[in-house]
PDBQT receptor file of N, H, CA, C and O in Angstrom, charges set to zero:
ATOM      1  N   UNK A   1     156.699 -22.042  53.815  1.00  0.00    +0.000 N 
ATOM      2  CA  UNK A   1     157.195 -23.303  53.323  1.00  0.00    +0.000 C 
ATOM      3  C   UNK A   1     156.590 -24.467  54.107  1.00  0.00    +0.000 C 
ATOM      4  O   UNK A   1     156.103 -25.439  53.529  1.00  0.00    +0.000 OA
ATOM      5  N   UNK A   2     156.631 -24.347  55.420  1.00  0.00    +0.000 N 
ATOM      6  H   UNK A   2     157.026 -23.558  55.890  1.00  0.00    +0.000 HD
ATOM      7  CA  UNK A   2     156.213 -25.017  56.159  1.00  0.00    +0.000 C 
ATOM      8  C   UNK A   2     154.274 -25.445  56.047  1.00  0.00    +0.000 C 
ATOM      9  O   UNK A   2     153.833 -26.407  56.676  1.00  0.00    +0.000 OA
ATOM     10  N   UNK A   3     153.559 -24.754  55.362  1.00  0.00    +0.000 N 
ATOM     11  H   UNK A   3     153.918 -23.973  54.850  1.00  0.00    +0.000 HD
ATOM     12  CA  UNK A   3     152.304 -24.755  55.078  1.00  0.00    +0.000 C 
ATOM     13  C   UNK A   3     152.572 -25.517  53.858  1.00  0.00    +0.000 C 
ATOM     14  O   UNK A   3     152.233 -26.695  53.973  1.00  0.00    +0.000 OA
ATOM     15  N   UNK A   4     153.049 -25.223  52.785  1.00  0.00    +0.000 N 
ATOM     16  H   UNK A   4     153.324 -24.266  52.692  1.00  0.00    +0.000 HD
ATOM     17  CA  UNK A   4     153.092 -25.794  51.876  1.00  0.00    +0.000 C 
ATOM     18  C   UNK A   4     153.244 -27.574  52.108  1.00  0.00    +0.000 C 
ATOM     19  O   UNK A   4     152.530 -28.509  51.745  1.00  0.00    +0.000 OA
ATOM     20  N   UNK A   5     154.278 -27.518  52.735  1.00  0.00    +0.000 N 
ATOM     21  H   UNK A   5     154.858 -26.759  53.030  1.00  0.00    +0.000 HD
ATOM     22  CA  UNK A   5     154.671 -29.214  53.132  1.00  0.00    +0.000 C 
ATOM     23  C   UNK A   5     153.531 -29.825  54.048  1.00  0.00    +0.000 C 
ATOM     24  O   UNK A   5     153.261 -31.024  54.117  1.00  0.00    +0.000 OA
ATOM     25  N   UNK A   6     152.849 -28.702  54.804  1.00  0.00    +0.000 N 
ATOM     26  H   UNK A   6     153.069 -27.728  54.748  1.00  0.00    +0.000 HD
ATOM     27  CA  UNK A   6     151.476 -29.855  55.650  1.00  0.00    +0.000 C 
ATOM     28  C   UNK A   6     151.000 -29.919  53.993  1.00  0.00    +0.000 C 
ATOM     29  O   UNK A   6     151.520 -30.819  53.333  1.00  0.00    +0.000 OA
ATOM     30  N   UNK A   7     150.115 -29.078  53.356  1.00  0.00    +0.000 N 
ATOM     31  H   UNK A   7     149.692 -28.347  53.892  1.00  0.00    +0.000 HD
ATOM     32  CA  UNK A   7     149.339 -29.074  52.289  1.00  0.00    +0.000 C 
ATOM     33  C   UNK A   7     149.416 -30.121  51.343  1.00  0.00    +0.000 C 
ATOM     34  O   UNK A   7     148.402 -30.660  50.902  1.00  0.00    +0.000 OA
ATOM     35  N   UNK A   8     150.775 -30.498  50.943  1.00  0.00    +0.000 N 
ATOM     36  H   UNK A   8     151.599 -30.060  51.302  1.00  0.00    +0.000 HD
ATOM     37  CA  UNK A   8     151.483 -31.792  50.364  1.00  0.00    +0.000 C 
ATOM     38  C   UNK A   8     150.973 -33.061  51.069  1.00  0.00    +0.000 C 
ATOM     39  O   UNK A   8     150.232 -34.008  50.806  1.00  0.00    +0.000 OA
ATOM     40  N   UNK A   9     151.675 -32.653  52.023  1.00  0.00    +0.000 N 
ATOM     41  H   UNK A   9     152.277 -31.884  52.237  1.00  0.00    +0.000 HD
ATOM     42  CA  UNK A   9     151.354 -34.190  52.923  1.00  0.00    +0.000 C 
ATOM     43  C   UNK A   9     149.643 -34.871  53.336  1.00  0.00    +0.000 C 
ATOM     44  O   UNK A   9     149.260 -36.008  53.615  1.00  0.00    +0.000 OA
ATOM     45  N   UNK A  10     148.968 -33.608  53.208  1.00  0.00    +0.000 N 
ATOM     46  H   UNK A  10     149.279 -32.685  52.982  1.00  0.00    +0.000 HD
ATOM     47  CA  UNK A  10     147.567 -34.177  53.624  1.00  0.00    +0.000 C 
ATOM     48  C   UNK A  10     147.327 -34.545  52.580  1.00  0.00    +0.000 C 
ATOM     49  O   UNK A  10     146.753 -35.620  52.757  1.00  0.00    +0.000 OA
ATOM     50  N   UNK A  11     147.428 -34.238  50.934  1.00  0.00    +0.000 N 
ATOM     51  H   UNK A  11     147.894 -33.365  50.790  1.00  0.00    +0.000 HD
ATOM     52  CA  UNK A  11     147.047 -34.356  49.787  1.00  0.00    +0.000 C 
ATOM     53  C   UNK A  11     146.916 -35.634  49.198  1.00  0.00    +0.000 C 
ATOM     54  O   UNK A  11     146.054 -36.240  48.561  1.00  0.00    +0.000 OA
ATOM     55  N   UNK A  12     148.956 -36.004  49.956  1.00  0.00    +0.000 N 
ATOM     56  H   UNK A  12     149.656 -35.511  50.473  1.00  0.00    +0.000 HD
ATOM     57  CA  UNK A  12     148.980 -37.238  49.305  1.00  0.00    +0.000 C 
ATOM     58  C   UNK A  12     149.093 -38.686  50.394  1.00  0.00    +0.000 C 
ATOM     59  O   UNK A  12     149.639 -39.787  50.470  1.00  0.00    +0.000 OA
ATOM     60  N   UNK A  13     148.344 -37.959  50.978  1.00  0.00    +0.000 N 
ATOM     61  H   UNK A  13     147.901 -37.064  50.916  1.00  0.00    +0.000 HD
ATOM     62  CA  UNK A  13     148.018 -39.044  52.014  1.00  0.00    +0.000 C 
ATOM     63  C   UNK A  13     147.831 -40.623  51.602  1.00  0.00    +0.000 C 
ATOM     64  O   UNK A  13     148.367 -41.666  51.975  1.00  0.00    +0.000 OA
ATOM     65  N   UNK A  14     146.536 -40.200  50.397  1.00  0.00    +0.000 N 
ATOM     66  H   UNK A  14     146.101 -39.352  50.094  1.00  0.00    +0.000 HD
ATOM     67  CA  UNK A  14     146.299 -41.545  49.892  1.00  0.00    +0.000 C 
ATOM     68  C   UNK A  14     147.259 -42.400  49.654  1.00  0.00    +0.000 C 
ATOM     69  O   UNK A  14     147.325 -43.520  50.160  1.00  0.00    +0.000 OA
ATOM     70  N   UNK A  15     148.072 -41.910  48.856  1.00  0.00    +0.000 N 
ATOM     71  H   UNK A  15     148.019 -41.000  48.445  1.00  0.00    +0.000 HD
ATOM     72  CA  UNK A  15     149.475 -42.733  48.157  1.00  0.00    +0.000 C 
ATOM     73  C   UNK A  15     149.484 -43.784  49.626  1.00  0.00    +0.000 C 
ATOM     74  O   UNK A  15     148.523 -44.541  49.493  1.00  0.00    +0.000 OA
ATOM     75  N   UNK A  16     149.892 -43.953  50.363  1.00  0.00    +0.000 N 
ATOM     76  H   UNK A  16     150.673 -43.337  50.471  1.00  0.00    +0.000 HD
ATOM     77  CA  UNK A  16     150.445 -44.550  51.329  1.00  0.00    +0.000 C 
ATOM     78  C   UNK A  16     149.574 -45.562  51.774  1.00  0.00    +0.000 C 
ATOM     79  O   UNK A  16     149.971 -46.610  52.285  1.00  0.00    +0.000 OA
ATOM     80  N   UNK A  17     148.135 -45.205  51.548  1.00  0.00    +0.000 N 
ATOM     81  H   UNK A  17     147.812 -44.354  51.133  1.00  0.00    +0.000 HD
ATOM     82  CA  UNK A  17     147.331 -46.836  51.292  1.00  0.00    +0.000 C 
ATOM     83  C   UNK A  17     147.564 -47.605  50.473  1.00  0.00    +0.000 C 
ATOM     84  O   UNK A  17     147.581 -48.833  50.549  1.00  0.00    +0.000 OA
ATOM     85  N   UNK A  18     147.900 -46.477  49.033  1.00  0.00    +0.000 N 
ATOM     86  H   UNK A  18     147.886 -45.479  48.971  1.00  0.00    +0.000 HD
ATOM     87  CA  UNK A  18     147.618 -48.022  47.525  1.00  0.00    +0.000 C 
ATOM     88  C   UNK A  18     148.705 -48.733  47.885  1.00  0.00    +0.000 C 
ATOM     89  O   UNK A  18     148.740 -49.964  47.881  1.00  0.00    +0.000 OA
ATOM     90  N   UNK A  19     150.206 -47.538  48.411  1.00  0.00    +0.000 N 
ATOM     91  H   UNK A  19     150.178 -46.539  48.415  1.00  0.00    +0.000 HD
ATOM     92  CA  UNK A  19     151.055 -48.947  48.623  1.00  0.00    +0.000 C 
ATOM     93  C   UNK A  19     151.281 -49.511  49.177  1.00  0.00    +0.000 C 
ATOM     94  O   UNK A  19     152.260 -50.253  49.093  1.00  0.00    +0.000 OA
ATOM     95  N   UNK A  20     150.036 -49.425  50.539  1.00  0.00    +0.000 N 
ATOM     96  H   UNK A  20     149.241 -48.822  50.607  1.00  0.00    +0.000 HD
ATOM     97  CA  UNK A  20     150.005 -50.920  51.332  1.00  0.00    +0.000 C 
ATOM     98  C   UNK A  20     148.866 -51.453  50.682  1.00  0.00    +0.000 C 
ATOM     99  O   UNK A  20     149.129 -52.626  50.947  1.00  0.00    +0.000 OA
ATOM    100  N   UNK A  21     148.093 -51.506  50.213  1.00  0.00    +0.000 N 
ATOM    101  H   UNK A  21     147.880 -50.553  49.997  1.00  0.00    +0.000 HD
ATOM    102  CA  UNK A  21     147.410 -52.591  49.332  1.00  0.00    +0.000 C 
ATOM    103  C   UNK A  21     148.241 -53.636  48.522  1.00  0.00    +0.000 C 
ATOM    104  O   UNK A  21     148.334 -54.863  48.552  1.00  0.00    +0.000 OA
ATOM    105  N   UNK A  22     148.851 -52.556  47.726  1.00  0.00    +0.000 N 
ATOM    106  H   UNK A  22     148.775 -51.560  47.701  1.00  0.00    +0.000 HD
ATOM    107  CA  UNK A  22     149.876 -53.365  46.923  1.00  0.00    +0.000 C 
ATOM    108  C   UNK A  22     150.816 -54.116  47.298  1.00  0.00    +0.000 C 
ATOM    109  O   UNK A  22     151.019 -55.117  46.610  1.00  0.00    +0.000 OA
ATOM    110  N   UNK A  23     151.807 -53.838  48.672  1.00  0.00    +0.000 N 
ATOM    111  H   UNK A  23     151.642 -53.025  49.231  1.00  0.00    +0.000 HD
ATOM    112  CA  UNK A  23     152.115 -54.693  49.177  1.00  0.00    +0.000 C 
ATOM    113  C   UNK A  23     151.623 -55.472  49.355  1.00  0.00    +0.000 C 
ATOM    114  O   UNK A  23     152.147 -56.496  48.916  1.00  0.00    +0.000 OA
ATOM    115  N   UNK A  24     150.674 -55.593  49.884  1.00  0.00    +0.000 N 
ATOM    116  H   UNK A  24     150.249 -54.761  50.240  1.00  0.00    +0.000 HD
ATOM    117  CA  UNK A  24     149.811 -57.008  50.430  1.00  0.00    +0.000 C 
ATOM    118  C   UNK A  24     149.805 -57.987  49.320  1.00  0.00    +0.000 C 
ATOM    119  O   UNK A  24     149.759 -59.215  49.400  1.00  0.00    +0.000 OA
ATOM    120  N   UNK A  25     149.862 -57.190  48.208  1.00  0.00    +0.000 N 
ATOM    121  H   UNK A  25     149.899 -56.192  48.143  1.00  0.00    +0.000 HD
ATOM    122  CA  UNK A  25     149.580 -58.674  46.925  1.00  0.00    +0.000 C 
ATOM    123  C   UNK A  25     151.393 -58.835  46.718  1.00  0.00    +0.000 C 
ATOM    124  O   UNK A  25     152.021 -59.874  46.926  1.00  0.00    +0.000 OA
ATOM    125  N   UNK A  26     151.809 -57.900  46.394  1.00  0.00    +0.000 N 
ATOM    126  H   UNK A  26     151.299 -57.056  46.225  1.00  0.00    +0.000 HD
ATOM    127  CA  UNK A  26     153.306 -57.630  45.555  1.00  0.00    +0.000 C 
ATOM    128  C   UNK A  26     154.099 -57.634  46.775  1.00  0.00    +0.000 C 
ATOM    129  O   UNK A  26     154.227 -56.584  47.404  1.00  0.00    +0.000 OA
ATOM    130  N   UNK A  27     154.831 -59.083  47.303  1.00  0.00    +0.000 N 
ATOM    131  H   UNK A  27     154.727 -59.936  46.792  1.00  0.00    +0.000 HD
ATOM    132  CA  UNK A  27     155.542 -58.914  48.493  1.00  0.00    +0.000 C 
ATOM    133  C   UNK A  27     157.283 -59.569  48.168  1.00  0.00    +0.000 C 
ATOM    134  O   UNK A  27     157.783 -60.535  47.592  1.00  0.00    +0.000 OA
ATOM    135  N   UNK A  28     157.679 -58.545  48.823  1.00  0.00    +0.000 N 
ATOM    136  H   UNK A  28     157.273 -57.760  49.291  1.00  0.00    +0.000 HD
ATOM    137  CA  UNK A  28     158.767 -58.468  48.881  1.00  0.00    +0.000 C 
ATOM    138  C   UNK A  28     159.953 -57.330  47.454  1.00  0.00    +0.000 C 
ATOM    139  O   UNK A  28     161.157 -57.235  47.217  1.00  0.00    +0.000 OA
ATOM    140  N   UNK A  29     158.764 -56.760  46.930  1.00  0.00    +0.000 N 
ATOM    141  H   UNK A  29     157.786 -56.837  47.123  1.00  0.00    +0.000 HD
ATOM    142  CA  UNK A  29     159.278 -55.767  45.825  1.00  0.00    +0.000 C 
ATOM    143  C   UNK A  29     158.522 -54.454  45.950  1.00  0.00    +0.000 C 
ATOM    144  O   UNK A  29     157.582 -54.097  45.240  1.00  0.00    +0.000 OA
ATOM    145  N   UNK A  30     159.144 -53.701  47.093  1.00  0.00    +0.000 N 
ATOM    146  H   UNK A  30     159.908 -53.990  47.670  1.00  0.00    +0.000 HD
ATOM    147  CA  UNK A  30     158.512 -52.422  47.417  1.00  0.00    +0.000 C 
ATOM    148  C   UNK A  30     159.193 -51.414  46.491  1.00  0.00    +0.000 C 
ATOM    149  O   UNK A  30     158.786 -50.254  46.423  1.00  0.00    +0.000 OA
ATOM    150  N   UNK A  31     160.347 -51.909  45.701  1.00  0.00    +0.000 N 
ATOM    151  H   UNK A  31     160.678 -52.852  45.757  1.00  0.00    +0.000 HD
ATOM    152  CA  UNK A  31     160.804 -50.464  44.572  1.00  0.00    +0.000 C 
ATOM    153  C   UNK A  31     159.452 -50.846  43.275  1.00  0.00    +0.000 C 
ATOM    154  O   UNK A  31     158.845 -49.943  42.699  1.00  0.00    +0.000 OA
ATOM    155  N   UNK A  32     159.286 -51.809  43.112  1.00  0.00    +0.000 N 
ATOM    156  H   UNK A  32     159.779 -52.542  43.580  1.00  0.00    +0.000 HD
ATOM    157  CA  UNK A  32     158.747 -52.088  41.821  1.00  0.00    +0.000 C 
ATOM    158  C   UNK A  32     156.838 -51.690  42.404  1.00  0.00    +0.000 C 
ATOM    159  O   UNK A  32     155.886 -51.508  41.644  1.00  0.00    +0.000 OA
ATOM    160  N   UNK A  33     156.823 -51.669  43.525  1.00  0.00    +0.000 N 
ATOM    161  H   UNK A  33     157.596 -51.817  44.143  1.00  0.00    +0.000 HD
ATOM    162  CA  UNK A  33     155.213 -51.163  43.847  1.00  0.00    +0.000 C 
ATOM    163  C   UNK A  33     155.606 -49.118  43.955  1.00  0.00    +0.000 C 
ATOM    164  O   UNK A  33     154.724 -48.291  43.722  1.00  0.00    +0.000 OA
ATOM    165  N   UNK A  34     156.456 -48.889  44.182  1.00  0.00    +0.000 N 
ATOM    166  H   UNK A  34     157.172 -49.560  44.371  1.00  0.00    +0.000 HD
ATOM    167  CA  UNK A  34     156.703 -47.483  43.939  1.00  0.00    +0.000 C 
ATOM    168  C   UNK A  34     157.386 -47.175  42.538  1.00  0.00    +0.000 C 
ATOM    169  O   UNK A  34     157.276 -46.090  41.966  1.00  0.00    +0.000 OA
ATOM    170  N   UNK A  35     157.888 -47.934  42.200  1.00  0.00    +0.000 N 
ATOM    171  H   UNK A  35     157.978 -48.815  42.664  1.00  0.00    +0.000 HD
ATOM    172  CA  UNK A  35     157.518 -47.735  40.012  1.00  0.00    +0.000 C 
ATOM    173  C   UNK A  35     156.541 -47.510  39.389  1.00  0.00    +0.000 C 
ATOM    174  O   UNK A  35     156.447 -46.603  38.563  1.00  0.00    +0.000 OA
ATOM    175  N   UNK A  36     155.418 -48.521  39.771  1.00  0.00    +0.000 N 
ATOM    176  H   UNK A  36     155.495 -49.259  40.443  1.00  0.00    +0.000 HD
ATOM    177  CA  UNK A  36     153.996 -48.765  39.385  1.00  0.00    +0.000 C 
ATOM    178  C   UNK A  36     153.059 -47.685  39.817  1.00  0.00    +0.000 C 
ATOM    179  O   UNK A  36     152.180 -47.281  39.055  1.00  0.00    +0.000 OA
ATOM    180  N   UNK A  37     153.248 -47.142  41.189  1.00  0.00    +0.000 N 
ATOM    181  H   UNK A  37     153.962 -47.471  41.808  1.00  0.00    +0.000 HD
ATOM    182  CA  UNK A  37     152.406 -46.014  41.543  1.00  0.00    +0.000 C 
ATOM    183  C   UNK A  37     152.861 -44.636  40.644  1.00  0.00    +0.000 C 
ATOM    184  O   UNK A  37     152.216 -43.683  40.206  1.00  0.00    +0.000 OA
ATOM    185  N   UNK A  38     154.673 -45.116  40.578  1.00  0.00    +0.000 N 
ATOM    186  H   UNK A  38     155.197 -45.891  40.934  1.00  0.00    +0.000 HD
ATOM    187  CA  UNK A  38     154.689 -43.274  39.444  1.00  0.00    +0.000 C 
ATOM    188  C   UNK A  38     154.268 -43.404  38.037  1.00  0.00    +0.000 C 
ATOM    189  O   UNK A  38     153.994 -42.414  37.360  1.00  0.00    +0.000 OA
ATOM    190  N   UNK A  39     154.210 -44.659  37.568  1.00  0.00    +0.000 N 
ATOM    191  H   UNK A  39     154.433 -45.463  38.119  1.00  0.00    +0.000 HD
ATOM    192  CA  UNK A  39     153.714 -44.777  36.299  1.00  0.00    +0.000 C 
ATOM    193  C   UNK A  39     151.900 -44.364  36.329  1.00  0.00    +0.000 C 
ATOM    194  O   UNK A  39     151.453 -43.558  35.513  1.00  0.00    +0.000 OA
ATOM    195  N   UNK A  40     151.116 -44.954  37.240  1.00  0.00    +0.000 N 
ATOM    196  H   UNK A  40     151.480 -45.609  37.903  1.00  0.00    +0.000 HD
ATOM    197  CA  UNK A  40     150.165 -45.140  37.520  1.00  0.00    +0.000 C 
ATOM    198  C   UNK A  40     149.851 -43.333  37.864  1.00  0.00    +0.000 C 
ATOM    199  O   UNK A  40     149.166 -42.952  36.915  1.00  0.00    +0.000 OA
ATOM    200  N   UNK A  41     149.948 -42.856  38.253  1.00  0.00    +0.000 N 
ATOM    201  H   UNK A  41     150.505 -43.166  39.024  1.00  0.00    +0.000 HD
ATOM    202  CA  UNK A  41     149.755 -41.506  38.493  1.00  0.00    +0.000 C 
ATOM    203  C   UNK A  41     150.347 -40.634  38.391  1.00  0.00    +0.000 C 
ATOM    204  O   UNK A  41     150.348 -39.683  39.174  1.00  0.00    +0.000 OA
ATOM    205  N   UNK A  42     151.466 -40.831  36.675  1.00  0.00    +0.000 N 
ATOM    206  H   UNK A  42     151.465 -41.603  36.039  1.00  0.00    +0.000 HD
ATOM    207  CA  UNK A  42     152.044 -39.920  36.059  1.00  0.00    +0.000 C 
ATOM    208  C   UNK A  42     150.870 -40.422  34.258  1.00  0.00    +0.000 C 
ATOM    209  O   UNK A  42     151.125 -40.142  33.087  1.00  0.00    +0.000 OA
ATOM    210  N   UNK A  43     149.993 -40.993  34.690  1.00  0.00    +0.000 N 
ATOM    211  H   UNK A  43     149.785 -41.222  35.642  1.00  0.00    +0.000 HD
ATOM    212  CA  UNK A  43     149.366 -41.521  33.274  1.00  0.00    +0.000 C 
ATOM    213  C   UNK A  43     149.933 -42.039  32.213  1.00  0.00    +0.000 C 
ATOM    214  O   UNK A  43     149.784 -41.856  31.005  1.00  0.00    +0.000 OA
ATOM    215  N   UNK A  44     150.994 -43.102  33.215  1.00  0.00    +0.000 N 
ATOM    216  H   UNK A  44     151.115 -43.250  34.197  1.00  0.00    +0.000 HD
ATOM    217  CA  UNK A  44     151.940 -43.494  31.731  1.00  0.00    +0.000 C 
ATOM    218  C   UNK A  44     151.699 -45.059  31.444  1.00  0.00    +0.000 C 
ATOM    219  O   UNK A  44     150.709 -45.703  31.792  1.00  0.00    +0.000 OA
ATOM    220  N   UNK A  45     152.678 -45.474  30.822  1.00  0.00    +0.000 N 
ATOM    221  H   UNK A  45     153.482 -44.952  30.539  1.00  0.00    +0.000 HD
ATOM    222  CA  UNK A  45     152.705 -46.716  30.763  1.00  0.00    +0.000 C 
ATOM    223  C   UNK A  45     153.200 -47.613  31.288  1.00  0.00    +0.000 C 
ATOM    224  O   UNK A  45     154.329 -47.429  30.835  1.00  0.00    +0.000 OA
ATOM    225  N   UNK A  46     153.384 -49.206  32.415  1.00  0.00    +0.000 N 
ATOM    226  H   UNK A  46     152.466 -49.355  32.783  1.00  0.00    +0.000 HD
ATOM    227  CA  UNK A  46     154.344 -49.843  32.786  1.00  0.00    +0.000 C 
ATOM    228  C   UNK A  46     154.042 -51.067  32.236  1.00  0.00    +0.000 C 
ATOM    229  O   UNK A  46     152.964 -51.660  32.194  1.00  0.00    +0.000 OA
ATOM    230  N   UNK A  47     155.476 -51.468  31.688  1.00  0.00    +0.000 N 
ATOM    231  H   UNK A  47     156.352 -50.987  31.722  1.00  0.00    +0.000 HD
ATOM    232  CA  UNK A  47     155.931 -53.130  31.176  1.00  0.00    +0.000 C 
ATOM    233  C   UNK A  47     156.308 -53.978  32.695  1.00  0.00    +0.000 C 
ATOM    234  O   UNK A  47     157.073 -53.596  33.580  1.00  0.00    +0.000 OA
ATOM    235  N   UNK A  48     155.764 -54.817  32.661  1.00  0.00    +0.000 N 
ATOM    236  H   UNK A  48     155.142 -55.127  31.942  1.00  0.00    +0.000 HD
ATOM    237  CA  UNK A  48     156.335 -55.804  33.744  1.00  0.00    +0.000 C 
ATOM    238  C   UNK A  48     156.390 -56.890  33.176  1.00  0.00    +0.000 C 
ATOM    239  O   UNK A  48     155.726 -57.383  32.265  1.00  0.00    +0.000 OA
ATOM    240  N   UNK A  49     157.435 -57.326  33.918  1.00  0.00    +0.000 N 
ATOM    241  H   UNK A  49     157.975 -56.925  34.658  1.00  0.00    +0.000 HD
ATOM    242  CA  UNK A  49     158.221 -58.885  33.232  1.00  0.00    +0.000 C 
ATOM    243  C   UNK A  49     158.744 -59.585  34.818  1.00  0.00    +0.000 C 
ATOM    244  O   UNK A  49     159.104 -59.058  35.870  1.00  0.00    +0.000 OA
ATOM    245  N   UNK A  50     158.623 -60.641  34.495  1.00  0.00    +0.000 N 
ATOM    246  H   UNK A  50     158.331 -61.069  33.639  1.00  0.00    +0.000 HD
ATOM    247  CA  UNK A  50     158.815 -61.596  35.292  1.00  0.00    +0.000 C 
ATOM    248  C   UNK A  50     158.543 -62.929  35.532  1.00  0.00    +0.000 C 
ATOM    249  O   UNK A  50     158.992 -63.479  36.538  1.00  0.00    +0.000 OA
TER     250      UNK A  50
C-alpha cells in the first residue's frame, strides 16, 4: 500500500505546480482553482461566472 501511495504521489506531482500558477493569476479562490483542475483533467467542461 505504502508503494502504491509513493507511486501516486510522484505521479501527481505536477498538479501542485498548475495550482500554484493558477494561484498566482486566480487569488484568493483556491476551491474554484481546484474545481478547474478536476474539470481540466477529468476532460470535462467548466462554466465560470463572475
Amino acid at each position: 500500500m505504502q508503494a502504491l501511495n509513493a507511486h501516486i504521489a510522484a505521479k501527481s506531482q505536477f498538479v501542485e505546480l498548475i495550482r500554484a500558477e493558477m494561484g498566482r493569476t486566480i487569488v484568493g479562490q483556491s476551491g474554484m482553482v481546484d474545481r478547474l483542475l478536476i474539470g481540466l483533467l477529468a476532460n470535462g467542461h467548466v462554466l465560470l461566472e463572475g
